[in-house]
N, C-alpha and C positions, 0 to 999 in steps of 0.2 A: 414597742417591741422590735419595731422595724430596724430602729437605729441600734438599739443593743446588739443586735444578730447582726449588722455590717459592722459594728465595733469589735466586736467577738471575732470576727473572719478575719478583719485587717491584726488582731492579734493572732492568730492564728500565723496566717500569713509572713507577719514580722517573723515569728518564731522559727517559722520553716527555713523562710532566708538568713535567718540569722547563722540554723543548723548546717544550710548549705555553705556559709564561710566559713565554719568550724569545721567543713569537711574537707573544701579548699584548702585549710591550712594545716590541716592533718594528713591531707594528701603532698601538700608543698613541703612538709615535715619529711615526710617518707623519700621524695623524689629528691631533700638535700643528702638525705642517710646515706641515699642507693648512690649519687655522686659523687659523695665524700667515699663510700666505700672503693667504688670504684678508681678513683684519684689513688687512694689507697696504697692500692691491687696494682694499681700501673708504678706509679713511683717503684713498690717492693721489686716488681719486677725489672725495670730501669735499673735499680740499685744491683741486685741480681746477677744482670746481663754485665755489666759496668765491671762489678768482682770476678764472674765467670769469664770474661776477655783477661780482664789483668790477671787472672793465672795461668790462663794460658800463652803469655806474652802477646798478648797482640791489646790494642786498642778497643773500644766498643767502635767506631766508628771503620775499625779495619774488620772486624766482623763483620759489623751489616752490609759493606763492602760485598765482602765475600760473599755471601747470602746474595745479592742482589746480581754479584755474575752469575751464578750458578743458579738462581731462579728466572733468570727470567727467560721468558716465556718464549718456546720452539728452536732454543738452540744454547752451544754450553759456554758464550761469551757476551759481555754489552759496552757499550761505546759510553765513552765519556757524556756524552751530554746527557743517555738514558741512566748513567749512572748518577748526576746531577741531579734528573728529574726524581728518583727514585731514593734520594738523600734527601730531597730539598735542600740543596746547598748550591754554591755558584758553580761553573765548569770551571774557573779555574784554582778555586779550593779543591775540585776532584781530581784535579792532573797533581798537586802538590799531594794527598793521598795514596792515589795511586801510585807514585813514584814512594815514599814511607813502603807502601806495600811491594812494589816488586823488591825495593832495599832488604825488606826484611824475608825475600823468597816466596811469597804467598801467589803473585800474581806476574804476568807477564803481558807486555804490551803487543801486537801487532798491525802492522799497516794494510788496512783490509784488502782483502783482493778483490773487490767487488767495485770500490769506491776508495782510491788511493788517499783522498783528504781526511779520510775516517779511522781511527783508532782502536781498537778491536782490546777491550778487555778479559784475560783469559788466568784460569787458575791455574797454579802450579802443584805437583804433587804435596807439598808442604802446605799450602792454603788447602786443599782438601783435606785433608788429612783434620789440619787444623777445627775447619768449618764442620766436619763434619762431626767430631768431638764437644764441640761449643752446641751446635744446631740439639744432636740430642739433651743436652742438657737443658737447654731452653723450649724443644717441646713436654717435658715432664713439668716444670714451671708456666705453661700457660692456660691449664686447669681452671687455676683461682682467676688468674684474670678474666679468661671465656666468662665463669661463673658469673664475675662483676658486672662483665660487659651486659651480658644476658639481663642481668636485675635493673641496671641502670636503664637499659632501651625497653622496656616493662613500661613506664612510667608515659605520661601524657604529657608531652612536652610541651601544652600548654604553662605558660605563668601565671600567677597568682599575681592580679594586680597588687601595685606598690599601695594604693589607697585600701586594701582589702588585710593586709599586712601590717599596718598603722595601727590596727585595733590590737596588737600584741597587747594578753592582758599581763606579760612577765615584759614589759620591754628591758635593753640592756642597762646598765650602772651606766 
């Protein structure tokens, strides 16, 4: 009897962990959904921004430009290299930029009066104008992305080991 009753548990047992990776992978199922959706949601939007620049003439890159003097934080111009950090791009991809931008009227340069070696990014009536025409468009458009964002960071960013994943009872062609 003894041994029936520990045969019976370790079935038991099996079944439960079995259930527990059918959960894992119905949770790892859900956590590619909410990714992919999210990938989505951001491309759409990327794509979006990308059209919403090019009708308004300017570049996507001269927009978030713009955006990025006019945001940043406790004053209403940023210096080349905070505009760098703030693109993730080189400084000197951002002076080749910046120069497209004051060409095209949006921005204008100055040499800071605080620190003569420093370059003072600053917007011109034209770039506001601009930015601020584009910016509303773009906060009506980040809705679904939030949405995304929201559902995507839901999830237990734990993985699903690769050996747990093996047992796909559909694997691919």
């Amino acid at each position: 009897m003894a041994v029936i009753a520990t045969f019976r548990g370790k079935q038991q047992a099996g079944r439960m962990q079995d259930k527990g990776k059918l959960g894992d992978k119905v949770a790892d199922k859900k956590r590619m959904e909410a990714l992919s959706e999210f990938r989505f949601r951001l491309r759409t939007f990327l794509r979006f921004s990308e059209d919403a620049a090019r009708s308004a003439g300017v570049t996507v890159l001269q927009y978030q430009l713009m955006v990025h003097v006019r945001g940043f934080p406790g004053r209403e111009w940023a210096s080349i290299g905070e505009l760098a950090d703030r693109l993730q791009a080189q400084p000197h991809g951002v002076v080749a930029l910046v120069t497209r931008c004051e060409e095209a009227g949006l921005v204008q340069r100055r040499t800071s009066t605080v620190d003569r070696r420093q370059v003072e990014v600053h917007l011109l009536p034209k770039g506001r104008r601009t930015l601020a025409r584009l910016a509303s468009q773009h906060l009506e458009e980040l809705g679904d992305l939030a949405e995304a964002v929201r559902i995507a960071s839901s999830f237990d960013p734990t993985p699903v080991p690769d050996d747990e994943l093996a047992d796909d009872p559909h694997p691919p062609a």
